[in-house]
C-alpha positions in Angstrom: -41.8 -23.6 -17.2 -40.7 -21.8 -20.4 -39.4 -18.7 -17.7 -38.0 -21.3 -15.4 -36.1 -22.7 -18.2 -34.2 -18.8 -19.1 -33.5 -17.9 -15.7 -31.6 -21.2 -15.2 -29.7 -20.3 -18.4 -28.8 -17.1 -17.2 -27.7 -18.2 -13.8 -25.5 -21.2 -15.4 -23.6 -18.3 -17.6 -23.3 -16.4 -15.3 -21.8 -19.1 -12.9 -19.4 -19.7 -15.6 -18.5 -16.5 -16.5 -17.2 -15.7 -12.8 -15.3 -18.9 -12.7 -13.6 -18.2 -16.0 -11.8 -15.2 -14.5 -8.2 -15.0 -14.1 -6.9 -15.4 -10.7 -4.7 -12.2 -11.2 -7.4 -10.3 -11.7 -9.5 -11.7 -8.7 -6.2 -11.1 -6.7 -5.1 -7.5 -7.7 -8.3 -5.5 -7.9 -6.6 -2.3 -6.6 -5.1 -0.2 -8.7 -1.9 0.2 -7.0 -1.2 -3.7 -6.9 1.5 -5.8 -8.7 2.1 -9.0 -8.7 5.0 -9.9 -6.3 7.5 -10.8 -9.3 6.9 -6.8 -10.8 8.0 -5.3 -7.5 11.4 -3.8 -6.9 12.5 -4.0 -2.8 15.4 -2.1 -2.9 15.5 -2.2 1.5 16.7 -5.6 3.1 16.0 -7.7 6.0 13.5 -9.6 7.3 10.9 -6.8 7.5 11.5 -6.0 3.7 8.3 -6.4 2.1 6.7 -4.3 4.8 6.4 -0.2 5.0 8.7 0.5 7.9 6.4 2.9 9.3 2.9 1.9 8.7 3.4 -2.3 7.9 1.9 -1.8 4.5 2.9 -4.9 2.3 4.7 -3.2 -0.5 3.9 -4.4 -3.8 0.1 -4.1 -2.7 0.6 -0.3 -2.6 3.5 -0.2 -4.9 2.4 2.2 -7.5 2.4 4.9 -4.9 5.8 3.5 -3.3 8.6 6.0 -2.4 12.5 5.1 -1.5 15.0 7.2 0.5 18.3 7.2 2.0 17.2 7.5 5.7 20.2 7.8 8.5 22.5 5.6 6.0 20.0 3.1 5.5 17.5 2.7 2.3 14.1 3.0 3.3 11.0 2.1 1.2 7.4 3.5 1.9 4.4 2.4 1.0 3.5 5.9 0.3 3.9 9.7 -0.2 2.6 10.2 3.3 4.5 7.7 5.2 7.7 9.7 3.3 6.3 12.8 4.6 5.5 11.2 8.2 9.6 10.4 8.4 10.8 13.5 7.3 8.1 16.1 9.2 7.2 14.4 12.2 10.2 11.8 13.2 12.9 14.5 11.6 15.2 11.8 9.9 17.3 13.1 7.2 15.6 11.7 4.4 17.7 12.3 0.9 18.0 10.4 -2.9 14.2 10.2 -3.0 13.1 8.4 -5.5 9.5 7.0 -6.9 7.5 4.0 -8.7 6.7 5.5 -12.0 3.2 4.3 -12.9 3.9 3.6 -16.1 7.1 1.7 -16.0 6.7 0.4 -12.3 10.6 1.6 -12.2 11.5 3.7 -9.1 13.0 6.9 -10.9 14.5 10.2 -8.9 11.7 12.3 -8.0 13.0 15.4 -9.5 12.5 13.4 -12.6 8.9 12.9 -11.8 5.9 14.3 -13.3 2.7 14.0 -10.3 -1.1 13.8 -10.7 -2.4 14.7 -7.8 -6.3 14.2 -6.4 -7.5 11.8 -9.7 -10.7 10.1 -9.1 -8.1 6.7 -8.9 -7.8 6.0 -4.9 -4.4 7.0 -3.1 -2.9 5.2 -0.7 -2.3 6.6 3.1 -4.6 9.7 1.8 -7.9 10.8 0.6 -5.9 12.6 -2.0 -4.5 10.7 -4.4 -1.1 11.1 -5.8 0.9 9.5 -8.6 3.9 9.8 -10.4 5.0 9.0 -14.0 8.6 9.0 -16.0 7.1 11.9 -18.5 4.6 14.6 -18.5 3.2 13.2 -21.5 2.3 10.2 -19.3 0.9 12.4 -16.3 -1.4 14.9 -18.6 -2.9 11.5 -20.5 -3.7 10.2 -16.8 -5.0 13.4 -15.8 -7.3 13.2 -18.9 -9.0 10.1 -18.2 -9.2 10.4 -14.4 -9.2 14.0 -13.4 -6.5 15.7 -11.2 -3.9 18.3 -11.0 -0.3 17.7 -12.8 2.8 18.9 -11.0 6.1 18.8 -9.9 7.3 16.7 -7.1 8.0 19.8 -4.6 4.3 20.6 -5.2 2.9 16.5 -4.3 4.9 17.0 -1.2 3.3 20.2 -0.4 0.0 18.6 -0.7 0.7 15.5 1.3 2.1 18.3 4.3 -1.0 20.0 4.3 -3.5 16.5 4.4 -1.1 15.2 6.8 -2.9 16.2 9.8 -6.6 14.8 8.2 -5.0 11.9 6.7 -3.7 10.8 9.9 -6.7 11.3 12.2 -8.4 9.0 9.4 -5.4 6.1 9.7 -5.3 6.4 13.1 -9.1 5.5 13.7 -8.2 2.8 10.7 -5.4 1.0 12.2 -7.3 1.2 16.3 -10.2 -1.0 14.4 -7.6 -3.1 12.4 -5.6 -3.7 16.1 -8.8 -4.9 17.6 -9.4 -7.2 15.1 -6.1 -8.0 15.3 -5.8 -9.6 19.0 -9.1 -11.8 18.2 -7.4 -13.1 14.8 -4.1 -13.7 17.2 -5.7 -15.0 20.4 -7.7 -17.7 17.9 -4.9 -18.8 15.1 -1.6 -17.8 16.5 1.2 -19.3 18.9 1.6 -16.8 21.7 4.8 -14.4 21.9 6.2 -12.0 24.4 8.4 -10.5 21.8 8.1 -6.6 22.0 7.8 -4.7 18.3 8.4 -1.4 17.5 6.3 -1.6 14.4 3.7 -3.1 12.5 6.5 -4.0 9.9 8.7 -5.5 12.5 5.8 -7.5 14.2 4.9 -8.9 10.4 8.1 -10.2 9.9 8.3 -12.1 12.9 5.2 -13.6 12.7 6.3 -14.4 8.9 9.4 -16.0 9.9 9.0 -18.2 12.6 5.2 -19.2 11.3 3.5 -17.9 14.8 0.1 -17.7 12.8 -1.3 -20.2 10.3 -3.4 -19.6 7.1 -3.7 -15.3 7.6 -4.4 -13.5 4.6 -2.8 -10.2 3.9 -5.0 -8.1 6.0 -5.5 -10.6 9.0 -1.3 -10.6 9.0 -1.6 -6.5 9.3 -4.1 -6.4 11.6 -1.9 -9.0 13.8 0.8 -7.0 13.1 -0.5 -3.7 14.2 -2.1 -5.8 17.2 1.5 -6.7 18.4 3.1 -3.1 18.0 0.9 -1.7 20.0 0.2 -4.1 23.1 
């Protein structure tokens, strides 16, 4: 009875404990996530919040966010390799590139920026992690607690050319499991559309904006939207 009696106790703390946790922290376990109100969106329109190329939701990745000036237009990437992905592969003249400092979550030029590259912290886009900070003071103390290389920008670029090949193979299978779920989660909670989309961004936002699907959460609302961009 007496043993009945402690493992109750422990199980009631225990209970408590969990629901004594701040929401933030229940919400934002990744380390590249901010709160909605600490992200800067420096592109516009309806697909703003969104990666242009992948559909990312920004200020879920945004510690790994990159911005450029992209055919007259400002264009903000959920990552290093989607910044790599418009420059190599689609050939757009991507210029003023600038980064999310990690530790000032202010976009800064990138020349400016100070990279740790491969930490034991998870990237985003990559099996390589990279992230920049305002100082090399900043980079070297990261580096010291979580392992990694510290470099210039020129040299994070480099990197994310030569994984570009094996990080894509690995979205690729990703986002064709993420699509399948993504036509059950539309055919079961979402209005029908014949509206074509010529991204997962683009699909996102209109789903958003006229309220096609009802009660997603952020990864049902990708997985629709990669669903849609490629039917």
């Amino acid at each position: 009875m007496k043993k009945l009696f402690m493992i109750l106790t422990v199980f009631l703390v225990a209970v408590t404990l969990q629901a004594d946790m701040p929401q933030k922290m229940m919400k934002h376990k990744m380390f590249q996530s901010v709160p909605m109100d600490k992200a800067t969106i420096l592109q516009t329109g309806d697909a703003k919040m969104f990666c242009p190329l992948c559909g990312m939701t920004l200020p879920m990745f945004y510690k790994t966010n990159h911005v450029a000036e992209v055919d007259g237009k400002v264009k903000q990437y959920c990552s290093l390799h989607c910044l790599v992905e418009d420059k190599e592969v689609n050939h757009k003249d991507v210029k003023n590139i600038k980064v999310v400092a990690v530790d000032t979550l202010k976009f800064i030029p990138v020349e400016k920026a100070t990279y740790v590259v491969g930490s034991d912290v998870k990237g985003t886009m990559s099996m390589t992690s990279k992230y920049a900070f305002s100082t090399k003071e900043a980079a070297e103390a990261f580096a010291k607690e979580h392992g990694g290389k510290v470099m210039d920008f020129n040299g994070a670029y480099e990197v994310a050319k030569q994984d570009f090949q094996k990080d894509s193979m690995m979205i690729s299978k990703k986002q064709t499991m993420m699509a399948q779920k993504g036509e059950m989660i539309y055919k079961k909670m979402c209005q029908p559309t014949d509206e074509k989309f010529d991204s997962p961004a683009a699909a996102k936002a209109y789903v958003v904006k006229n309220g096609l699907c009802k009660g997603l959460n952020g990864k049902q609302l990708q997985a629709v939207g990669l669903f849609l961009s490629r039917r």
